[in-house]
C-alpha positions in Angstrom: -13.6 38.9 -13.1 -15.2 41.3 -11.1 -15.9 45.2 -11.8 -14.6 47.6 -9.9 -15.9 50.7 -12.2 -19.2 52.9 -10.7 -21.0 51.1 -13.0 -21.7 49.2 -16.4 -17.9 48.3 -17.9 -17.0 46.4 -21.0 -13.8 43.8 -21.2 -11.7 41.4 -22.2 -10.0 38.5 -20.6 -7.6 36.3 -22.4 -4.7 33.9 -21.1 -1.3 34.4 -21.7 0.2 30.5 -21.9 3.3 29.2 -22.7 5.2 28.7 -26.1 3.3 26.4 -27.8 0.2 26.3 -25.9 -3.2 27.0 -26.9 -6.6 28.7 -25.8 -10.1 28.7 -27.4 -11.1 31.1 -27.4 -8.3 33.2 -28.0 -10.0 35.9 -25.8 -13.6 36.7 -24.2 -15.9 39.5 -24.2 -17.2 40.8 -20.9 -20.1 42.9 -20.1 -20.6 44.1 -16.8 -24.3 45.8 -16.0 -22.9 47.2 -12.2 -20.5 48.1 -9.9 -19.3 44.8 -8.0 -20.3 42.2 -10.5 -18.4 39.0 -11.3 -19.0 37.0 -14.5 -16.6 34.5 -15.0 -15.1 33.0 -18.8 -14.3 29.6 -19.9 -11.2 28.3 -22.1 -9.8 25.2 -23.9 -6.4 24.6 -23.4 -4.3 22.4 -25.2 -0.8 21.4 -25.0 1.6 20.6 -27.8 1.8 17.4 -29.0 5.1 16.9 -27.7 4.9 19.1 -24.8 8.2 18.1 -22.4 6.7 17.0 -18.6 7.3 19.7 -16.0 5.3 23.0 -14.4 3.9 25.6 -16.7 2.2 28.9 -15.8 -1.1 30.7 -16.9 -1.7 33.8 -16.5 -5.2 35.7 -16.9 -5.0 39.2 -18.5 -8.0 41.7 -18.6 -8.1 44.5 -20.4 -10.8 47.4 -20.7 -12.0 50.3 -23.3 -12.7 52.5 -20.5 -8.7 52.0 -18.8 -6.6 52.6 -21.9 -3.6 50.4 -21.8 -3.8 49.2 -18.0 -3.9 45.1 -17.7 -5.3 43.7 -14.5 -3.2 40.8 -13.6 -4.3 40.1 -10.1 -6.8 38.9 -7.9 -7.3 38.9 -4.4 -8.8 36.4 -1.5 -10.3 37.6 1.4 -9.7 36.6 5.1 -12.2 36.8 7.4 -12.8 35.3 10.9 -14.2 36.6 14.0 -11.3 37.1 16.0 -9.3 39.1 13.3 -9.7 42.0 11.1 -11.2 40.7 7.7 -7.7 41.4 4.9 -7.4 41.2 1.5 -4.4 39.3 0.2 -3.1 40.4 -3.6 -2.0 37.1 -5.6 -1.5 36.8 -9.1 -4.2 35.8 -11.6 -2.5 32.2 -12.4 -2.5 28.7 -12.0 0.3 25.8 -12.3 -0.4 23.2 -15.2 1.7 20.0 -14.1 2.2 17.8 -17.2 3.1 14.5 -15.2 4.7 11.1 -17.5 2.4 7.9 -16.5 1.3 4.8 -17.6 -1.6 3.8 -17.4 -3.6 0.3 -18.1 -6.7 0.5 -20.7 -10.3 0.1 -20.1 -9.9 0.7 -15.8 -13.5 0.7 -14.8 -13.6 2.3 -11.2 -16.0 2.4 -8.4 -15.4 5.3 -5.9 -17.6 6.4 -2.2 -16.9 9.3 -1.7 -15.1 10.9 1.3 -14.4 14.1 2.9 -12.5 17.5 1.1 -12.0 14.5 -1.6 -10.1 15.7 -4.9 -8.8 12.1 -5.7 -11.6 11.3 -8.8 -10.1 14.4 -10.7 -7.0 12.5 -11.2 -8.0 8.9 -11.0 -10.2 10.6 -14.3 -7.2 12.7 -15.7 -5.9 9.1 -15.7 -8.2 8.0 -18.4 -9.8 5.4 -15.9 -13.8 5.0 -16.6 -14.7 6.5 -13.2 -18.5 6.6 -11.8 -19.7 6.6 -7.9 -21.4 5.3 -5.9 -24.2 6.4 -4.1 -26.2 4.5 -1.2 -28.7 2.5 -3.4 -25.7 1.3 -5.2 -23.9 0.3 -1.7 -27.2 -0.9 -0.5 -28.0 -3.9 -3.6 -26.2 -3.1 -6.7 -23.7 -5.1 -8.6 -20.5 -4.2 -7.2 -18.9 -6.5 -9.7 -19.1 -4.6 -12.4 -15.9 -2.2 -10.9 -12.0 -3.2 -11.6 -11.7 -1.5 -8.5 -13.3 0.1 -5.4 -11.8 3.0 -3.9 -13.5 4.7 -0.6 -12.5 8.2 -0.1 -10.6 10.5 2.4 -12.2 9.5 5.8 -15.1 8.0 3.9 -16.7 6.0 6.8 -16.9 8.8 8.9 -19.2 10.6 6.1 -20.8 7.5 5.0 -23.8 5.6 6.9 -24.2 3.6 3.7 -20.5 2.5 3.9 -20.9 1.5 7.9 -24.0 -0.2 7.3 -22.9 -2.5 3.9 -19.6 -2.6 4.5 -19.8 -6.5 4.5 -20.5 -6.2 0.7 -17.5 -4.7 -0.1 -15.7 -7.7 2.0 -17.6 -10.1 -0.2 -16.7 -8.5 -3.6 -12.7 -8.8 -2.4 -13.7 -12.8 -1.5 -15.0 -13.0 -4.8 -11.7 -11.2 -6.5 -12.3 -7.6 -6.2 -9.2 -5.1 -5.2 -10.7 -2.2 -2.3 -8.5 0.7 -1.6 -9.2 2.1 1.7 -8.0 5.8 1.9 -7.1 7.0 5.6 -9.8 7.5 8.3 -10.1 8.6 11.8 -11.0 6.7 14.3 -14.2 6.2 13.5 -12.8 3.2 11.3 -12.3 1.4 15.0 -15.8 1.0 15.4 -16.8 -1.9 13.9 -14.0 -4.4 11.9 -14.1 -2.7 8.6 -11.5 -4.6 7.4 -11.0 -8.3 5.9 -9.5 -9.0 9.8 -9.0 -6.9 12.7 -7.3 -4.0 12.2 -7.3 -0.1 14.2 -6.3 3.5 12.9 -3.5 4.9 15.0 -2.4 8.2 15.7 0.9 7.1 13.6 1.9 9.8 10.7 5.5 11.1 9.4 5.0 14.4 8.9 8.5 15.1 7.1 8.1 14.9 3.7 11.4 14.5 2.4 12.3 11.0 4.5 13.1 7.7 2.5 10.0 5.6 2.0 11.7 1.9 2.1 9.8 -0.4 0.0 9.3 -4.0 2.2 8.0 -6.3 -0.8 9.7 -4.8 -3.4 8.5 -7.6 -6.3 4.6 -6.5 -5.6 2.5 -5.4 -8.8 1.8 -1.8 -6.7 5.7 -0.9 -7.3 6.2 -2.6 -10.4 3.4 -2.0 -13.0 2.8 -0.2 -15.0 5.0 2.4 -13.5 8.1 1.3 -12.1 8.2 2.8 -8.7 11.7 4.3 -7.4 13.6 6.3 -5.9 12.1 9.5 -7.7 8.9 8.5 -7.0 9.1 10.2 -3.3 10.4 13.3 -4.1 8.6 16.5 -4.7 5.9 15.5 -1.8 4.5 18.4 -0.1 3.5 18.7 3.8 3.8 15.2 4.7 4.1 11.3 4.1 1.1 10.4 5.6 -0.7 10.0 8.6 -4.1 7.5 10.2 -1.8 4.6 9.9 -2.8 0.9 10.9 -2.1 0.6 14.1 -2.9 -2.8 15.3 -3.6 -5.6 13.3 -3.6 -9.2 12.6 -0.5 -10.9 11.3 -2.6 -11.8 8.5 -2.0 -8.2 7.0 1.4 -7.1 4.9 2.9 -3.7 5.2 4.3 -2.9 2.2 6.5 0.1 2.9 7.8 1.7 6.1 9.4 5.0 7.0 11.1 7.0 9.8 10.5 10.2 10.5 12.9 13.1 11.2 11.5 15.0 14.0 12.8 13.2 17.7 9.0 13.3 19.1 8.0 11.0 16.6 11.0 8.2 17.1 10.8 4.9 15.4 10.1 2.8 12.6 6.3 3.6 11.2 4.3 0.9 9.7 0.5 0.5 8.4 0.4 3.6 5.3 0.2 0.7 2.9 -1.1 -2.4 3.8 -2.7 -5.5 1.9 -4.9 -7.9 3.7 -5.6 -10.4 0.8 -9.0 -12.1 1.6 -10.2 -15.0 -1.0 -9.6 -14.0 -4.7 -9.6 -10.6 -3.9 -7.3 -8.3 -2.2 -7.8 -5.2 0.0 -5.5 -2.4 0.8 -5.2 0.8 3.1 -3.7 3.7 2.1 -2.2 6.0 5.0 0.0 7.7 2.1 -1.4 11.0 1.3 -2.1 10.8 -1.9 -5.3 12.7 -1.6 -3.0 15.8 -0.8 -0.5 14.9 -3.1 -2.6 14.7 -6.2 -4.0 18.5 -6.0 -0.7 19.7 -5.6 0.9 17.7 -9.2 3.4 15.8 -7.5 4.3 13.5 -10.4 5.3 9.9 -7.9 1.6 10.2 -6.9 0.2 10.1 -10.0 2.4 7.1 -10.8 2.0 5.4 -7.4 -2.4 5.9 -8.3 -1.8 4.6 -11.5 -0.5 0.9 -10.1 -3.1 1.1 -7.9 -6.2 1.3 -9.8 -4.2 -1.0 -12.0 -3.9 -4.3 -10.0 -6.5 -6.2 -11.2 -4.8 -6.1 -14.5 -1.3 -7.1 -13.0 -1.7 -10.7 -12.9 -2.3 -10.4 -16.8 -1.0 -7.3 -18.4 -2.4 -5.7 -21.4 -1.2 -3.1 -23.4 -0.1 0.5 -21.7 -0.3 3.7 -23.5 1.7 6.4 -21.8 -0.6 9.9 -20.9 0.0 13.2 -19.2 -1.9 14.4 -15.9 -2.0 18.1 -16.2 -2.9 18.8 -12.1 -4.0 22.5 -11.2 
């Protein structure tokens, strides 16, 4: 919230949610000391036990003594670069709450580097997975074992020295039985052989969002557990399929789906968004599907599809599911 009086102001915020929603607290006090001043206010919300899955809104309300009856419902974000005029744009004070219907395995302990712009630990935590990262000391000599599962973020060995520089541990924890999941890079992924056997990034993306995904190895844990992955799974994507594909590689790699796109300038089948390259006990995958943009945005196959991913060290011997929601903002 921020003031917009001539000086000190006194207020209230409090969210309007859906039937059967709740906030704590049910409002919040603000005191503002000046003109221009921004305090902000925290809440709790819960869903109903049985809430239905879907898209629900909230909405922020503020309210003042010194205004009477007006409510301020809006916000604004400001636009400013050097070769424009700065502008305000008005937008409603609310957010989307995407209550999504996954299953997830118990007691997923993962490991996660950390990329670029990378929102995927929110939801690999909304999840219920036991998340924790890990930093250079940890790439450099720590036990890497104790992870299910090892996920390197968006374009992660671009931002990473530590990744570059050890990646030959992570290649000996797959050997050993470990599961990597390599999100997309650039091309600095063709510098070195990063992967289990020589592979390069391409250009290759389908940037249609609404094309069929065809599933190549359709009995493989990633589209069979916990969540059974269908036809449903692809819709609702948002901007695009993918894009970084493996390009070239070595037969000894599987793709696992392919896809056409629509538009004419990008003719023919595309391969390399998900690929395994199994290597020893272990196996280890690249992910070209854009899950780190779908995730943010609450598309509900995403969260499904990252469930069977984090989950495939417990595919060769399942244990128990519980179903949860992912409520994405």
């Amino acid at each position: 919230m921020t003031n917009g009086t001539k000086g000190a102001a006194q207020a209230s915020v409090a969210l309007e949610l859906p039937a059967g929603w709740k906030a704590t607290p049910a409002s919040a006090p603000i005191s503002f000391a000046h003109e221009d001043e921004s305090l902000s206010a925290r809440f709790r919300v819960t869903a109903p036990a049985l809430v239905k899955t879907g898209e629900y809104m909230l909405r922020a309300v503020v309210t003042s003594p010194a205004t009477g009856s007006e409510r301020f419902t809006t916000g604004y974000q400001e636009i400013e670069y050097p070769h424009i005029q700065r502008r305000q744009v008005i937008k409603p004070a609310e957010t989307a709450l995407k209550v999504v219907d996954v299953k997830v395995t118990s007691s997923i302990n993962v490991g996660y580097i950390v990329g670029v712009g990378d929102q995927v630990p929110d939801a690999i935590q909304q999840l219920g997975a036991k998340l924790s990262f890990i930093d250079p000391d940890e790439m450099a000599w720590g036990d890497l074992s104790k992870h299910d599962v090892i996920l390197t973020g968006v374009r992660a060995y671009e931002r990473r020295a530590d990744l570059r520089a050890y990646n030959r541990r992570l290649l000996d924890y797959v050997e050993r039985g470990g599961t990597v999941i390599v999100q997309y890079n650039k091309m600095e992924f063709n510098q070195s052989e990063y992967g289990p056997f020589p592979a390069r990034v391409s250009g290759n993306r389908v940037c249609d969002e609404t094309v069929p995904v065809k599933v190549l190895v359709p009995a493989h844990p990633i589209f069979n557990f916990p969540n059974k992955i269908g036809m449903k799974t692809w819709d609702g994507w948002v901007q695009e399929r993918g894009l970084y594909f493996l390009g070239e590689k070595d037969k000894k790699y599987t793709d696992l789906v392919s896809m056409v796109d629509s538009f004419k300038d990008n003719p023919g089948e595309k391969l390399g968004s998900l690929v395994e390259g199994k290597l020893g006990k272990g196996r280890w995958i690249y992910l070209g599907l854009g899950l780190w943009r779908q995730l943010p945005a609450g598309t509900d196959g995403a969260y499904q599809l990252l469930a069977n991913l984090i989950s495939l060290p417990k595919a060769a011997a399942p244990v128990p599911v519980r179903k949860t929601v992912a409520a994405a903002r």
